[in-house]
C-alpha positions in Angstrom: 99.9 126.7 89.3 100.9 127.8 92.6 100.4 131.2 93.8 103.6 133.2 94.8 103.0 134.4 98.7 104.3 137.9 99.7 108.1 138.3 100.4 108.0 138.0 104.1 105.6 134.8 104.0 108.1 132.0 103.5 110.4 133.6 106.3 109.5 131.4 108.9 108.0 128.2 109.4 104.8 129.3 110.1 105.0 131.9 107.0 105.8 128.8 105.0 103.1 126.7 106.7 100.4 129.9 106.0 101.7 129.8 102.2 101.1 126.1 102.2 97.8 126.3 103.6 96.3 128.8 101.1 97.8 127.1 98.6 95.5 123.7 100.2 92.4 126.0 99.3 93.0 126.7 95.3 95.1 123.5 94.5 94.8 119.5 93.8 96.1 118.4 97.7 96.4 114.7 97.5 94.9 112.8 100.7 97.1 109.6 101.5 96.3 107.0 104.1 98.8 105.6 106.1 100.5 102.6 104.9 100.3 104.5 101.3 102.9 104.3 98.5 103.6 107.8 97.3 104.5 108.0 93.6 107.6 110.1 92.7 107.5 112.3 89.9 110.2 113.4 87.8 110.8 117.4 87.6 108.3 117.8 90.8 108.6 118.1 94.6 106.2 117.0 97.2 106.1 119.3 99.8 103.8 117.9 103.7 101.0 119.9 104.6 99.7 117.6 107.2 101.6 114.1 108.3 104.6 112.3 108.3 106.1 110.4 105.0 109.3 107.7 105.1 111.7 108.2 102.8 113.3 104.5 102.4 114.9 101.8 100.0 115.9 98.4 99.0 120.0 97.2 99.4 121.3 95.2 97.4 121.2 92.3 99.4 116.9 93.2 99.8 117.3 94.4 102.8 114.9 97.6 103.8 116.5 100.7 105.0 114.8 103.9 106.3 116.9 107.1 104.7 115.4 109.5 106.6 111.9 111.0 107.7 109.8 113.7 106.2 107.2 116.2 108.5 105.2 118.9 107.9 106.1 122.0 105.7 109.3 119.7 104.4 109.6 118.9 101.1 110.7 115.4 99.3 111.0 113.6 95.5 112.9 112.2 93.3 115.1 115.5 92.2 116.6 115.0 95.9 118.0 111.6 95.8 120.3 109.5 93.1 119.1 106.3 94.9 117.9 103.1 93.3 114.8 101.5 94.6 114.0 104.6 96.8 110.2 105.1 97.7 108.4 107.3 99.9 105.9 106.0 102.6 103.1 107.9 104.0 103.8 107.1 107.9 100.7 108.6 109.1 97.0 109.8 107.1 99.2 112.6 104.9 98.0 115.7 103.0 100.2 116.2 100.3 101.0 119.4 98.0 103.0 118.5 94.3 104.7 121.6 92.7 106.9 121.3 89.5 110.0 122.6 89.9 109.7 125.2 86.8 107.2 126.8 89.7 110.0 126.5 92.4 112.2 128.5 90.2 109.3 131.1 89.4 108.8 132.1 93.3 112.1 133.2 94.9 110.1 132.9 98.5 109.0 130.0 97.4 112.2 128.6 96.7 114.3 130.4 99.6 111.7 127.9 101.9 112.7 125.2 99.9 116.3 126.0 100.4 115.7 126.4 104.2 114.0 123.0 104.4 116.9 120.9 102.4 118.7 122.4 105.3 117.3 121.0 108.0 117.1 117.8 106.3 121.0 117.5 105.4 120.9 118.4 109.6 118.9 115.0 109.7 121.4 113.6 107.7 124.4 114.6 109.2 123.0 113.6 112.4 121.9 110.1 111.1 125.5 109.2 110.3 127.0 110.6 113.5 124.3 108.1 114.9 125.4 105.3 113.1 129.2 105.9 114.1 128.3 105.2 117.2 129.5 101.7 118.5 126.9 100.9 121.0 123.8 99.8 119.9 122.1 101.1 122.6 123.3 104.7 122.1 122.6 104.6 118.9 118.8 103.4 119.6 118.7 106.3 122.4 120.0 109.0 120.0 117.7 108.4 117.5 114.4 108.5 119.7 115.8 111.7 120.7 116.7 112.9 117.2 112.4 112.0 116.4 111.6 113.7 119.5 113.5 117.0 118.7 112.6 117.0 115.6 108.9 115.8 115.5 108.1 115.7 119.1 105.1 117.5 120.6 105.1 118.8 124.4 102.9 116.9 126.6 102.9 116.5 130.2 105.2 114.0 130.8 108.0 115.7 128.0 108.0 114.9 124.0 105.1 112.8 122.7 105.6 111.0 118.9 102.7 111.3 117.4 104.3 108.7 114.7 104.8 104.9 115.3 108.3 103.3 114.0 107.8 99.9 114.0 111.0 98.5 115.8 111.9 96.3 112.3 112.1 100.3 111.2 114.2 101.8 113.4 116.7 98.5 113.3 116.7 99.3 109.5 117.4 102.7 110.5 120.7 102.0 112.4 121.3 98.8 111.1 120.8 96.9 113.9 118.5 94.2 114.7 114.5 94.1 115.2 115.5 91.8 118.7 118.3 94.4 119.7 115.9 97.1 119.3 113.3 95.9 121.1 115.7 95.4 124.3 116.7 98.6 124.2 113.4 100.0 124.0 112.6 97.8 127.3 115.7 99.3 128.8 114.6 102.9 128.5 111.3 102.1 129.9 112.5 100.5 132.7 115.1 103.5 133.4 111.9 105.9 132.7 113.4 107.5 130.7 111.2 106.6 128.0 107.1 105.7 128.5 104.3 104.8 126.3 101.0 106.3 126.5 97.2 105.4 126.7 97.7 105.7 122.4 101.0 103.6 122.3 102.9 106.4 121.6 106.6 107.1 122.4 106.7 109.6 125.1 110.3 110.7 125.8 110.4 111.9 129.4 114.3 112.3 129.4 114.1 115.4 127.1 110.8 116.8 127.9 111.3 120.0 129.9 114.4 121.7 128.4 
């Protein structure tokens, strides 16, 4: 069972992510390669202590599509999502934390973090669909590299490095475009420097690096 941190620990991120870790030490934290399939278990939550998991599914017409992303201190499962076909992805090597939800309810911090994180993710949410209402494709692929890079992104030299790789089949799925549309976009924000990729082939987004 998890233990339930002190009332000002889950206040902020990194009270959440100190919680977290100390609760790495005394529990069962499940290791996860990237490429893994994470299994979704009824009346539990997964919450990120290290890495990045896709959240995705299957249309109807078997077509992939990427619902949303999931980083560190966040939470994800099956209690959050009506769904059919939904999985979750480990996008990078993941260290994951499972919690029953009877232990949610037990730890009001505990669960005020929880509430703070569904939060941020509805944000994602709402932010995906403004994205999608866009009717340029190439605004659409230019706000969600900027979406990643605000809300993933690490400071580096040359502005916000993504220290997760999309393929671009992924992020057409995402904005429900196409694999060829995303890759000339991509080309187009290289070539306007705007966007870069480093010695690691990762994203680096210059054009919102120093704000």
């Amino acid at each position: 069972m998890l233990a339930t941190p002190s009332s000002d620990l889950c206040s902020t991120a990194l009270g959440f992510k100190t919680f977290l870790e100390g609760s790495y030490q005394k529990n069962n934290v499940v290791h996860l390669t990237s490429g893994s399939l994470i299994p979704l278990l009824k009346n539990s939550v997964w919450f990120v202590v290290r890495g990045m998991v896709k959240l995705g599914a299957v249309s109807v017409h078997g077509d992939e599509l990427v619902l949303g992303l999931v980083g560190p201190n966040e939470p994800f499962g099956a209690a959050f999502t009506n769904v059919e076909a939904y999985d979750a992805v480990a996008l990078t090597d993941c260290d994951l934390l499972c919690c029953n939800l009877a232990e949610v309810e037990q730890s009001p911090q505990l669960a005020l973090a929880l509430a703070k994180a569904m939060t941020a993710r509805y944000r994602q949410a709402e932010s995906m669909l403004a994205l999608l209402g866009l009717r340029r494709v190439e605004e659409r692929v230019r706000g969600f590299v900027e979406l990643l890079a605000k809300d993933f992104g690490e400071p580096c030299e040359d502005g916000l490095r993504l220290n997760l790789r999309l393929t671009h089949q992924e992020i057409a799925s995402a904005l429900s475009t196409t694999r060829v549309t995303v890759t000339r976009v991509l080309g187009q924000l290289r070539d306007e420097r705007w966007l870069q990729i480093d010695a690691s082939r990762h994203l680096v987004v210059i054009g919102t690096g120093h704000r």
